[in-house]
N, C-alpha and C positions, 0 to 999 in steps of 0.2 A: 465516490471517495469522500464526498461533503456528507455527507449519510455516515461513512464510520469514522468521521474526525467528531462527529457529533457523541455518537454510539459510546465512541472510544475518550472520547473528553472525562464522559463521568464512569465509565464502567472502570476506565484505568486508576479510578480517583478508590474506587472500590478495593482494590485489590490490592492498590498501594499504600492508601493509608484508613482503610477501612469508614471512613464516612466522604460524605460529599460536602469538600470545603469549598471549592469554583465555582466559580457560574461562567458561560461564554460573554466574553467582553469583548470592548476594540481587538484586543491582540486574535480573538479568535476570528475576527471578522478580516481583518489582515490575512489571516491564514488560510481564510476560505479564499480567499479573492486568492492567493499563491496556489492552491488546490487545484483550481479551478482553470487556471494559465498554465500550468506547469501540466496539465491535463489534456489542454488545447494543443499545446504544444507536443507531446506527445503522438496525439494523434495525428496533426499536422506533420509531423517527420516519419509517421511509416504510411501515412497514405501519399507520399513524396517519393519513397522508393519504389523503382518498379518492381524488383524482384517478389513477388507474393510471398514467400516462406521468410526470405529476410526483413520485409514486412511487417510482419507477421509477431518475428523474433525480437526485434526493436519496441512493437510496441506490448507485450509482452515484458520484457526487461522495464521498459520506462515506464510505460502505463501503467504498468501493473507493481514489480518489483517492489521498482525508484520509487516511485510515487507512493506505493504505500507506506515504506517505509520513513520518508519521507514527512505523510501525515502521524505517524508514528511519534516522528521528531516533534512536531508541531504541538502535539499534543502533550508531550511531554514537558515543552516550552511553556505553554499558555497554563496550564493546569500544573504547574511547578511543583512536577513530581518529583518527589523524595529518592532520587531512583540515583545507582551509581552505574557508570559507563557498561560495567556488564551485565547488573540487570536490563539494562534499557535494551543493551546487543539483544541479548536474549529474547526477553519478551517482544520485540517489535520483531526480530527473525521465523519465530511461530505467528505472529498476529500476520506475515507476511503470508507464512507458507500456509495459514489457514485459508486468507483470502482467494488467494491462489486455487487452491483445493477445492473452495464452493465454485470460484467459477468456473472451472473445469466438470464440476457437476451438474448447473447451471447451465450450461451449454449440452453434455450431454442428455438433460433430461428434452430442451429445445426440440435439440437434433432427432431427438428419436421418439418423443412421447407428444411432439405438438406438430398442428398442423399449418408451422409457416415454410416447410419444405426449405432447411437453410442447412447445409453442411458447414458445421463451423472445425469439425475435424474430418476430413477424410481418411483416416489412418489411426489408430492407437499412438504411434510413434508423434504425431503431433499434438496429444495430451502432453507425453511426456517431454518434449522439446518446448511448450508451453511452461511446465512446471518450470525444467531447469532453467528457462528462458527468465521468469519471475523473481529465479534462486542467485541469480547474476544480479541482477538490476537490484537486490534487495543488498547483495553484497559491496554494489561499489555505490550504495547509497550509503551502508554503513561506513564506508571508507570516509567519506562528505561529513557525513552527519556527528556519529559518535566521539570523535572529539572536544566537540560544543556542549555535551551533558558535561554537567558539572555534579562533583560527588555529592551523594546525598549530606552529605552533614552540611555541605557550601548552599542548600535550595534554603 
């Protein structure tokens, strides 16, 4: 996730106001250090559950969702993008469900094309409880977050 707050610092700078005006400062270094806790933490509370699937789904939702969308926030913070509450919805909803998507392919190519002999899905059905599992976490991250973008014209 410190990899696509990176990624995403300047590529979002690209898209949104076509050159690269930021550079990563203190506030991004604050934000890594939140990245990075809020990541432990994370995994901290589904290696806590015993249930394995709800597990599984927690950190899925939080690890992955919350969190990206999350660094999403961040990014949009520090690199004070011109952006109004539904772009931001938006694009950080696909940056979500992109993420999500690699690592579901990521895992399947592990699973089946390498040889560390590790099932990360036993089932198709647990891709797809992954995804939605992602599609949650990204949703009641937007509920948290999206408030605090401010309209483009107020950046």
């Amino acid at each position: 996730m410190v990899a696509a707050y990176v990624f995403l610092f300047y590529t979002s700078q690209l898209f949104f106001k076509n050159s690269i005006t930021s550079k990563l400062h203190n506030k991004s270094v604050h934000s890594i250090i939140y990245i990075v806790v809020l990541d432990a933490l994370a995994y901290w509370l589904s290696l806590n559950i015993s249930d394995i699937q709800l597990s599984n789904r927690v950190l899925h939702a939080f690890g992955g969702g919350f969190l990206a969308f999350f660094v999403c926030f961040r990014v949009a913070k520090d690199a004070k993008l011109p952006v109004n509450k539904f772009q931001f919805f938006v694009a950080s909803s696909l940056i979500v469900i992109s993420l999500g998507v690699a690592n579901e392919i990521i895992e399947f190519f592990l699973q089946n094309y390498s040889n560390l002999h590790i099932v990360f899905a036993p089932t198709i059905n647990d891709t797809w409880l992954d995804l939605v599992s992602n599609t949650v976490g990204a949703f009641i991250a937007s509920v948290c977050f999206v408030p605090f973008i401010k309209s483009a014209k107020n950046v």
